[in-house]
N, C-alpha and C positions, 0 to 999 in steps of 0.2 A: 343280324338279319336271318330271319329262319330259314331253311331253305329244306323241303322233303326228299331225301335222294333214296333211289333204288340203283343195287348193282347188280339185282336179277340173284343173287345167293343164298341171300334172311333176308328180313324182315326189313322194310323201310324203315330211315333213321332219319330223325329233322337234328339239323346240324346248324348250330348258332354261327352263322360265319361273320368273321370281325369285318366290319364297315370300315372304309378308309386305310385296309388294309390289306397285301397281297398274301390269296391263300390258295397253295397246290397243293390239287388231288392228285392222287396215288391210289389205283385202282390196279387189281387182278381183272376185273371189268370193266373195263374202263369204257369201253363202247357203248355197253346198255346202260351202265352211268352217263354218258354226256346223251345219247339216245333220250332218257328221263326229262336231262336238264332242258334239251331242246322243246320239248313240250310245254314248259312254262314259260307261258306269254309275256311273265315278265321279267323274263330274261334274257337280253342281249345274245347270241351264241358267235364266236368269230371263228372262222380256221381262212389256208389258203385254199383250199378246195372249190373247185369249179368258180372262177373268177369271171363272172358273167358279169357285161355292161349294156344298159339298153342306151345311154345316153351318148353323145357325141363328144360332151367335152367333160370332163370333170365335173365341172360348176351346173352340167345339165345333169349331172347321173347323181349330183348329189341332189339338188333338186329334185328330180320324179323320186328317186328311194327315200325320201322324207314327203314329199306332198308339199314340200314348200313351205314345210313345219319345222323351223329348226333352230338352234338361238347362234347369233351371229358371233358372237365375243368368243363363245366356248368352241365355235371352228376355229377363230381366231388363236385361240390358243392352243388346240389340236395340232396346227400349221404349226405353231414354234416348236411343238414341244417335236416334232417330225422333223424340225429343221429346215420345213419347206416353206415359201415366199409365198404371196398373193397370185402370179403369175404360174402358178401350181394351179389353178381353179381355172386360168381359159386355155389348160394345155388338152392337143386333140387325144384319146382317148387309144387308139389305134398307133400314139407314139409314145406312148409309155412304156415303160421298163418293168419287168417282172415284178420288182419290188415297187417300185410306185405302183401296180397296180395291185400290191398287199397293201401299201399304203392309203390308197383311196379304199379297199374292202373296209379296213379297221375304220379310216376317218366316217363315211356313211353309216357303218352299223352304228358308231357312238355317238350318232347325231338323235338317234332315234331316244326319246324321252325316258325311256328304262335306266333305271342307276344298278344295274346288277347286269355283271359283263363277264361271260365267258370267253378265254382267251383258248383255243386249243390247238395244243403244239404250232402256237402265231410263228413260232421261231424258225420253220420249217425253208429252205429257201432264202433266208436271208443271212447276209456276212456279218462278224462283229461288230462292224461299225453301224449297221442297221440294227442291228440287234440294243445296242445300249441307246438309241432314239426310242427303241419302242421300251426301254428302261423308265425314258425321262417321260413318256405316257405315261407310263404306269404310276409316276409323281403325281400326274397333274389329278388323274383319277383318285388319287390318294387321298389330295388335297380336298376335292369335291364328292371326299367322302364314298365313294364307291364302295361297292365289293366285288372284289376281283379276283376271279377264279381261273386259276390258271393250269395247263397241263403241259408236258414237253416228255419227248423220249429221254431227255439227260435230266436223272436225278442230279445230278452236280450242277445243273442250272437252278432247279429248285430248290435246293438246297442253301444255292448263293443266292437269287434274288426274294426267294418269298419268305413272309413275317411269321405266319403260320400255317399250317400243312397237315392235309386230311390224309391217312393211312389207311386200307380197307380191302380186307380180302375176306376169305371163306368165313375164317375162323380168327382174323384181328378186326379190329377197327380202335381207331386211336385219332383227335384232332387238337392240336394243342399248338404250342411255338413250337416254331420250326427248329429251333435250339435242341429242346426238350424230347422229339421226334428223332431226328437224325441222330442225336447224339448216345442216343439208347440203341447202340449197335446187336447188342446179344439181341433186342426185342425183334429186329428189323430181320437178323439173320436167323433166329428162332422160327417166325413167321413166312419163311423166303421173300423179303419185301428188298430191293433194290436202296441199297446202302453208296452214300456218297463215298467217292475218293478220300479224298479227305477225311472224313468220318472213316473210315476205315484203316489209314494208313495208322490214325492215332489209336485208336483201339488194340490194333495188332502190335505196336512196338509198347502198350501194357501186359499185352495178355503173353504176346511170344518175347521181349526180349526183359521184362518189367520196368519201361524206361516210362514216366508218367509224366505226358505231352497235354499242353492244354487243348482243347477243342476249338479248332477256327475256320470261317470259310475263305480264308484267305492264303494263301500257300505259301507267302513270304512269313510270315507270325508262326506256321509251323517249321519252316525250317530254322529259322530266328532259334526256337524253340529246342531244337534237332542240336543245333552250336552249342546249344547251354550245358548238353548234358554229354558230350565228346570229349 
């Protein structure tokens, strides 16, 4: 899916983003970036910022924020993939919890017919355990083919959950797998671009001790890796 992004620096760049798969931006600009992306109509935008409800219960705020437009099966499976029951839709609105009402912001915005969904720093606010529900959304999105754009303060988040990953400052820009991205340490720190943990701990035990660690976003497999060569 083509998508025209400006980060306010050069020159606008249309950027094929893979459909059906999750892809974080990494921006020096990030503001006048997601600023741009807000402007196209057809794009979904999400954060937790200013969590307004006009409706009384759930099931009515989803209602008016859709017009009564919306397909039922795909809430349906919104609600699993959340881990929340049917009895989530006639709860009063005023007795929600912080996080359920990030969870009803996400569920409403992705009721709305657009299949291109900004996620920006969703992670904001919520615990681990919310955190890998809004993992198994981003499955279900997957599945149904979406393109999912995502940003967060922790490169080590991005790093670990998304498939490919947009790079972009003054004087880089680079969008490719998120493998292929993160794992080009000299390019990232050449750049001043915010380098994973991980991606970094392997890099430096080649370059400072010459010990040659596979690259993983997993930290059991490098230290696995770490035994092998003690």
């Amino acid at each position: 899916m083509e998508i025209v992004l400006d980060n306010g620096f050069s020159k606008k760049r249309t950027v094929n983003f893979k459909e059906g798969y999750i892809n974080s931006i990494q921006s020096t600009n990030i503001k006048k970036l997601l600023l741009n992306l807000q402007k196209n109509d057809k794009i979904v935008y999400i954060n937790n910022n200013n969590l307004y409800f006009a409706g009384g219960t759930v099931f009515k705020e989803i209602d008016l924020y859709t017009n009564s437009s919306y397909d039922d099966i795909f809430l349906s499976k919104i609600l699993c993939s959340l881990e929340l029951s049917d009895s989530f839709l006639d709860k009063k609105i005023s007795f929600l919890s912080n996080t359920e009402k990030i969870y009803l912001n996400i569920i409403r915005r992705l009721l709305l017919s657009n299949n291109i969904v900004v996620f920006d720093d969703i992670f904001v606010g919520l615990d681990n355990f919310s955190c890998k529900k809004i993992y198994s959304l981003f499955n279900l999105l997957k599945e149904r083919n979406y393109v999912i754009l995502i940003t967060c303060r922790s490169v080590d988040r991005l790093y670990k959950i998304s498939d490919y990953s947009l790079v972009w400052s003054k004087s880089y820009f680079n969008y490719d797998t998120t493998d292929n991205i993160y794992t080009n340490v000299e390019a990232l720190i050449k750049n001043r671009q915010a380098v994973p943990t991980l991606s970094l701990v392997t890099y430096k035990a080649k370059v400072e001790k010459n010990v040659k660690l596979f690259y993983s976003k997993d930290v059991r497999d490098i230290i696995k890796d770490i035994y092998k060569h003690v």
